[in-house]
FILO-973434 format. One record per residue (C-alpha): x, y, z; residue number from 1. Coordinates in nm, 4 decimals. Example, Ala and Ser with C-alpha at 12.3 -4.5 7.8 and 13.67 -1.06 7.14 Angstrom:
% residues 2
         px         py         pz   num
     1.2300    -0.4500     0.7800     1
     1.3670    -0.1060     0.7140     2
//
This chain:
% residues 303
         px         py         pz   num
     0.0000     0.0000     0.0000     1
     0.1155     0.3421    -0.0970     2
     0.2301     0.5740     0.2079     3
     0.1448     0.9482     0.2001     4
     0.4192     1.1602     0.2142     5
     0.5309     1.4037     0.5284     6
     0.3815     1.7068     0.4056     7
     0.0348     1.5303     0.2628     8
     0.0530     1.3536     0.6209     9
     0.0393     1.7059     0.7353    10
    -0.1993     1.8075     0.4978    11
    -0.4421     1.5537     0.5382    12
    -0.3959     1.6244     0.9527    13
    -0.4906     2.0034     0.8998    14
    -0.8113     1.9336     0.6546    15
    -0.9434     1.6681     0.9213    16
    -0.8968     1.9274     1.2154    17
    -1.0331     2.1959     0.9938    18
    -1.3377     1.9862     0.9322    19
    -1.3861     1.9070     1.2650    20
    -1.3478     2.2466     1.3762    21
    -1.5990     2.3888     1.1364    22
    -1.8867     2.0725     1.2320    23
    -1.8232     2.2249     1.5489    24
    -1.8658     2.6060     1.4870    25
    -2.2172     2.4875     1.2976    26
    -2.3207     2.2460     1.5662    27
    -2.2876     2.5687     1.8461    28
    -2.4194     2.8481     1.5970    29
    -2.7014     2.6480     1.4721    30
    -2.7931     2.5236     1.8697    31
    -2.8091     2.0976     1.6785    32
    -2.7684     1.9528     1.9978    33
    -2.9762     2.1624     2.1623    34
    -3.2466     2.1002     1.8835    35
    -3.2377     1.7317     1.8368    36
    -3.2475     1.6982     2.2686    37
    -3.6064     1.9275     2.2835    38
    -3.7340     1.6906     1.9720    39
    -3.6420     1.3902     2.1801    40
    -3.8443     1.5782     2.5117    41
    -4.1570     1.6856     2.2947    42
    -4.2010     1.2897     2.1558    43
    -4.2382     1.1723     2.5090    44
    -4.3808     1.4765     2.7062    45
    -4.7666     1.4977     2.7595    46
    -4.9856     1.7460     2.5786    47
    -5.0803     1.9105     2.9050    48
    -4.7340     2.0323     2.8862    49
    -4.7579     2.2745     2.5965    50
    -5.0701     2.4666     2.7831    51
    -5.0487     2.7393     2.5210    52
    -5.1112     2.5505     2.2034    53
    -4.8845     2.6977     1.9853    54
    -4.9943     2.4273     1.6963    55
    -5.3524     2.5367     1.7149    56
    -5.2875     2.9132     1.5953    57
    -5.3393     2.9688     1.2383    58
    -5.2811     3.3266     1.0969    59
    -5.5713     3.5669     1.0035    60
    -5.4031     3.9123     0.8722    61
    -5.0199     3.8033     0.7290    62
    -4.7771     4.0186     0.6179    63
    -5.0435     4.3682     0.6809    64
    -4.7888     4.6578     0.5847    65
    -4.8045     4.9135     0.8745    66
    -4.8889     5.2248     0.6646    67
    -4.7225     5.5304     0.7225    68
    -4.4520     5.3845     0.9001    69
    -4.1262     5.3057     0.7253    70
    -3.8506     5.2352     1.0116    71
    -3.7752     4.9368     1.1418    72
    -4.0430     4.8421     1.3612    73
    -3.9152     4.6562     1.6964    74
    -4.0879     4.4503     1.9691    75
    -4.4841     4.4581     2.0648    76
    -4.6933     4.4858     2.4076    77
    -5.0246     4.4476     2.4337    78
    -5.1500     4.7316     2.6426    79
    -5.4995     4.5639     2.8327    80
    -5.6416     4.9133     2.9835    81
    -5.6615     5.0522     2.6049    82
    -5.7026     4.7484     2.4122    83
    -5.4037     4.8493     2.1789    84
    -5.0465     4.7666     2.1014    85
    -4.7467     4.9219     2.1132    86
    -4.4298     4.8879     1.9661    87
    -4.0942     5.0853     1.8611    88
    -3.8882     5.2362     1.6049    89
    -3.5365     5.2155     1.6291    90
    -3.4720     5.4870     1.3207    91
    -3.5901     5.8036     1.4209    92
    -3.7088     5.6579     1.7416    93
    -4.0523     5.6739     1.7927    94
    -4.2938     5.4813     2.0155    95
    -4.6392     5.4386     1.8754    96
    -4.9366     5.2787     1.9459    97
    -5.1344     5.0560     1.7108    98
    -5.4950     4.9057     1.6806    99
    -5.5525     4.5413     1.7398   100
    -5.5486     4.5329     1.3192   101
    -5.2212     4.7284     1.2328   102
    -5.3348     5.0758     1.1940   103
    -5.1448     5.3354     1.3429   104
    -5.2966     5.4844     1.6273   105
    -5.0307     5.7753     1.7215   106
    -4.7058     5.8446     1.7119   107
    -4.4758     5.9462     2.0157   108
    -4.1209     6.1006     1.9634   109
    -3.8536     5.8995     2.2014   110
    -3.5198     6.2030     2.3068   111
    -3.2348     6.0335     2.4014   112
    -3.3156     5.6551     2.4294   113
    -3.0212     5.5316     2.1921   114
    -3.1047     5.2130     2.0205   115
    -3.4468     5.1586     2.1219   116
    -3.5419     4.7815     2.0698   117
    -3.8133     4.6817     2.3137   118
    -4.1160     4.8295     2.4881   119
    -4.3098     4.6598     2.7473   120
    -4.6573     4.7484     2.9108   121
    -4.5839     4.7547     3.2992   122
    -4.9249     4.8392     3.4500   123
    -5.1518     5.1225     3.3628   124
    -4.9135     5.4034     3.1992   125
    -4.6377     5.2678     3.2721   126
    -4.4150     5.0899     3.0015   127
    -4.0604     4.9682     2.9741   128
    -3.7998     5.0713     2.6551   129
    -3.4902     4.9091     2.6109   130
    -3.2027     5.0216     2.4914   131
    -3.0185     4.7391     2.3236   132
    -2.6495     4.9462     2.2579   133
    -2.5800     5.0460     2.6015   134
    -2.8226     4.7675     2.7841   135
    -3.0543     5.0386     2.9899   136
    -3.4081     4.9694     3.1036   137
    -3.6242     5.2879     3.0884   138
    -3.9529     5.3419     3.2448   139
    -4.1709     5.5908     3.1104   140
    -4.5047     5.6944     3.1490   141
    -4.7777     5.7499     2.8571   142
    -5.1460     5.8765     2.8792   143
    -5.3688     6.0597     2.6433   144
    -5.1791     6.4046     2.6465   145
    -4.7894     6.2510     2.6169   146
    -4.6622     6.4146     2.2905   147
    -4.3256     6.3111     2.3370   148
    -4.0600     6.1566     2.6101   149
    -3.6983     6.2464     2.6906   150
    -3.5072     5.9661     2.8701   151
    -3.3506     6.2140     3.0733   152
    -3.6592     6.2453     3.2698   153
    -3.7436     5.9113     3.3339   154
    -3.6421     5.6162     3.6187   155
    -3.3282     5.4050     3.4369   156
    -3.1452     5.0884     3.4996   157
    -2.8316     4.9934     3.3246   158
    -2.6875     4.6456     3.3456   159
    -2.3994     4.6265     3.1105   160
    -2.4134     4.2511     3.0725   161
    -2.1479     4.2534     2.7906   162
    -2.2355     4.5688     2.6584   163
    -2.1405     4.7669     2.3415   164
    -2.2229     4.5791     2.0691   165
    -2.5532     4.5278     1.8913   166
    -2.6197     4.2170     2.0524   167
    -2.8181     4.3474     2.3662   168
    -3.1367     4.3690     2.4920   169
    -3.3705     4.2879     2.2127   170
    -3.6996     4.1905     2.4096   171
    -3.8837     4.2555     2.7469   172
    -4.1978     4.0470     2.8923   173
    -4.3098     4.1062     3.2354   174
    -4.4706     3.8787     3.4962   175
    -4.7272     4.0759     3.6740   176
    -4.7476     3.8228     3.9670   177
    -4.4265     3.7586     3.9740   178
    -4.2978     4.1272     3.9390   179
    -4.0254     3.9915     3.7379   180
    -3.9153     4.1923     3.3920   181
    -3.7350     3.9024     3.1590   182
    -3.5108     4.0824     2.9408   183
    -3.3431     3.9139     2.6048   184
    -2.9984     3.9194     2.5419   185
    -2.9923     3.8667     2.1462   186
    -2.6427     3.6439     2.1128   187
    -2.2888     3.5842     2.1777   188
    -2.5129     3.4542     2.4245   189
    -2.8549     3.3663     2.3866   190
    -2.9921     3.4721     2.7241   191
    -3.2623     3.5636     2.9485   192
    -3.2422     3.7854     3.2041   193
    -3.4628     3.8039     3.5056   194
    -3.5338     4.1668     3.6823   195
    -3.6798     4.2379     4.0306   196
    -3.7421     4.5920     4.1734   197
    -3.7423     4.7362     3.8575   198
    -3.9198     4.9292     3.7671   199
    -4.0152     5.0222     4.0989   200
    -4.4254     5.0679     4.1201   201
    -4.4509     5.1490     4.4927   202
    -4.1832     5.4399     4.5898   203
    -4.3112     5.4703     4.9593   204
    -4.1498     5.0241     5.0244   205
    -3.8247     4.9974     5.0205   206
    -3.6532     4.9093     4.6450   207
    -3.4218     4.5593     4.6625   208
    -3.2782     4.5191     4.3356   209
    -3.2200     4.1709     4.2249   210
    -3.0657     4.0504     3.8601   211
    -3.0980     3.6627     3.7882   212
    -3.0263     3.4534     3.4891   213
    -3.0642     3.0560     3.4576   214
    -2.7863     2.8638     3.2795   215
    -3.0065     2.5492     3.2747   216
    -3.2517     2.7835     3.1038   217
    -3.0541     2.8970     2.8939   218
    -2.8522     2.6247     2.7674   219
    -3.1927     2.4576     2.6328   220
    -3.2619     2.7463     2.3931   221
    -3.1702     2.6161     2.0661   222
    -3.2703     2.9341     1.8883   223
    -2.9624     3.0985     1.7537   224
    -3.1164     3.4533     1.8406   225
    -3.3935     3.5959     2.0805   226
    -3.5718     3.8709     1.9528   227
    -3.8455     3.9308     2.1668   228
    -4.0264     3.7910     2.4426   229
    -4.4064     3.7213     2.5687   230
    -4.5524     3.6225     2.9660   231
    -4.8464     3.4242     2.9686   232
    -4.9965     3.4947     3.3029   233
    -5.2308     3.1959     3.2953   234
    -5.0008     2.9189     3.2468   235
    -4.7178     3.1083     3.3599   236
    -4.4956     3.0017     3.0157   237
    -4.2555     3.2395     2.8267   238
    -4.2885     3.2785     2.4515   239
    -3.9321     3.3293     2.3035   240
    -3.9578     3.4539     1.9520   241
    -3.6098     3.4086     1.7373   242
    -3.5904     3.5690     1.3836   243
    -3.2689     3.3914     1.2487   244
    -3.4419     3.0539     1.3590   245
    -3.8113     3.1417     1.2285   246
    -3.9911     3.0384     1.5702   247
    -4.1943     3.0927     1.8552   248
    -4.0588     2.8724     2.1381   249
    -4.2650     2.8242     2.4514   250
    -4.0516     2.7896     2.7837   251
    -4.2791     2.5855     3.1130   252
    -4.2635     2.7573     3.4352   253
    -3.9007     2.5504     3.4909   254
    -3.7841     2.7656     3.1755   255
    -3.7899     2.4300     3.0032   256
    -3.9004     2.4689     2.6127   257
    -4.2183     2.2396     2.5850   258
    -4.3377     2.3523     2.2498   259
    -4.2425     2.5548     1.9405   260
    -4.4150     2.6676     1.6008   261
    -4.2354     2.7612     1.3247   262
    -4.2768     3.1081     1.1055   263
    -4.1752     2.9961     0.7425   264
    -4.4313     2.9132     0.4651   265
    -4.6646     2.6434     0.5342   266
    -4.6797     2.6557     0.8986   267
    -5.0085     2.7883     1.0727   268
    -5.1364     2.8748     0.7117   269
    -4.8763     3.0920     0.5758   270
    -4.8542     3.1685     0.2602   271
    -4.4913     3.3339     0.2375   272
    -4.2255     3.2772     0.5455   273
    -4.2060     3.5900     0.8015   274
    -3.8898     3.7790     0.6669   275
    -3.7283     3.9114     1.0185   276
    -3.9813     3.8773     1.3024   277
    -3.8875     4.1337     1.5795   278
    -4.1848     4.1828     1.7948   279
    -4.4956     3.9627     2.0067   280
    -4.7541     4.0167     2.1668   281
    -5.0281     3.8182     2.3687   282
    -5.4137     3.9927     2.3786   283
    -5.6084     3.8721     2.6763   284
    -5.8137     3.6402     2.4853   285
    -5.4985     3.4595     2.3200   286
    -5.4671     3.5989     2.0150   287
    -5.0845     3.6123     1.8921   288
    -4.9825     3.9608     1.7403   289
    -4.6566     3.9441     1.5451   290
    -4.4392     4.2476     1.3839   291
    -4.1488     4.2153     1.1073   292
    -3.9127     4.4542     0.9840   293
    -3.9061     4.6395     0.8644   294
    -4.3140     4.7350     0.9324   295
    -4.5518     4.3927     0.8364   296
    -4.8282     4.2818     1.0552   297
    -4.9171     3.9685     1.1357   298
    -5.2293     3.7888     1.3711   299
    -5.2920     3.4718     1.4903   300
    -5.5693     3.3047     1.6104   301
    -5.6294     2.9729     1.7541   302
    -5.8330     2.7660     1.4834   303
//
């Protein structure tokens, strides 16, 4: 048998480790592992564990362009005092509020809030923006008469969780109960962040401050980006909506994924994939509200 020679010894060495180092790099970016191990859950987990159903929604408005607005829409809250939603612009940042069916409702100029990426309804008047370059957490407050908002004059919180990039804060949900504010950390990782004390709703009680994160949690994502986040206060489950992976992944009250739905074509009756889902939202009878850059509507309803 013919011998190879030193150098295609060496040769053959290097294009081996080179192969093996690049079924690596695709194994971590694209989350395999993680993928094929939730697959192998979901086949032998109850139904009862996926209490939100995420197979059962089928789309009813898909791919609505948001008229008059152009910018890169970002993020979605349902707001349940006005029966509206509300979501961002990160060009030109604005916040503004929309009807359950896409129109705009109003438009409020944002001073000084950066890269705004996320806005999340609180209680009553009270939201949440994020701002995703240098990780703050502002709280602001909106009624009928707010014609614009300055950061400068509002309650902050910055974290700094490997900040300076634009891989930061990309989503909010909020646990009412719970008085916890999840925050999503985009990549580089994929993470969830967990927030008590702010923002701070009773001034006159003392404020403890508390910043938690779950590596058991997080290690079961197999998304390979978070771009926004929902709280289901009846079943107490996390949505976790991922653009780059096209899907809606539902997290148990363990922060264990226990169902997913995906957003290309075919799935829950659409016609054309969802280009760069960046928003969700929950109404209080169910119904799934979805935004994509850079300004398409979507709604989903269970069938």
């Amino acid at each position: 048998m013919r011998r190879l020679s030193p150098l295609n010894s060496v040769l053959l060495t290097l294009l081996i480790l080179l192969l093996l180092a690049v079924s690596y790099l695709v194994t971590r970016e694209y989350r395999v592992i993680e993928r094929v191990w939730f697959n192998w859950q979901v086949f032998w987990q109850s139904s009862d564990a996926q209490a939100l159903g995420l197979d059962d929604y089928e789309v009813v408005i898909e791919g609505r362009p948001i008229e008059g607005l152009e910018d890169n829409v970002s993020a979605l809250s349902f707001d349940p005092q006005r029966k509206t939603l509300f979501t961002v612009t990160n060009k030109d940042p604005e916040l503004v509020e929309l009807s359950l069916d896409g129109r705009v409702l109003r438009r409020i100029p944002l001073t000084g809030f950066g890269d705004a990426e996320a806005v999340e309804y609180i209680s009553p008047g009270i939201y949440v923006i994020s701002d995703e370059y240098d990780q703050r957490l502002i709280k602001v407050h909106v009624d009928d008469d707010t014609l614009f908002l300055d950061s400068a004059d509002a309650e902050q919180l910055t974290l700094g969780i490997d900040a300076g990039g634009n891989s930061g804060f990309e989503g909010l949900a909020y646990d009412n109960r719970g008085q916890r504010l999840f925050v999503a950390k985009e990549r580089r990782p994929v993470q969830i962040i967990e927030v008590r004390g702010f923002p701070n709703l009773d001034p006159d009680s003392p404020n403890i401050l508390e910043v938690s994160s779950s590596k058991q949690r997080d290690a079961g994502l197999f998304v390979r980006d978070l771009s926004s986040l929902q709280f289901d206060e009846r079943s107490g489950h996390l949505l976790a909506l991922s653009d780059e992976s096209r899907q809606i992944l539902e997290l148990d009250t363990e922060g264990r994924p226990v169902g997913n739905v995906s957003l290309s074509k075919g799935s829950m009756g659409l016609s054309k994939s969802v280009p760069q889902a960046e928003g969700i939202a929950m109404g209080d009878d169910g119904t799934l509200y979805v935004v994509s850059e850079p300004n398409l509507f979507y709604v989903f309803r269970k069938k």
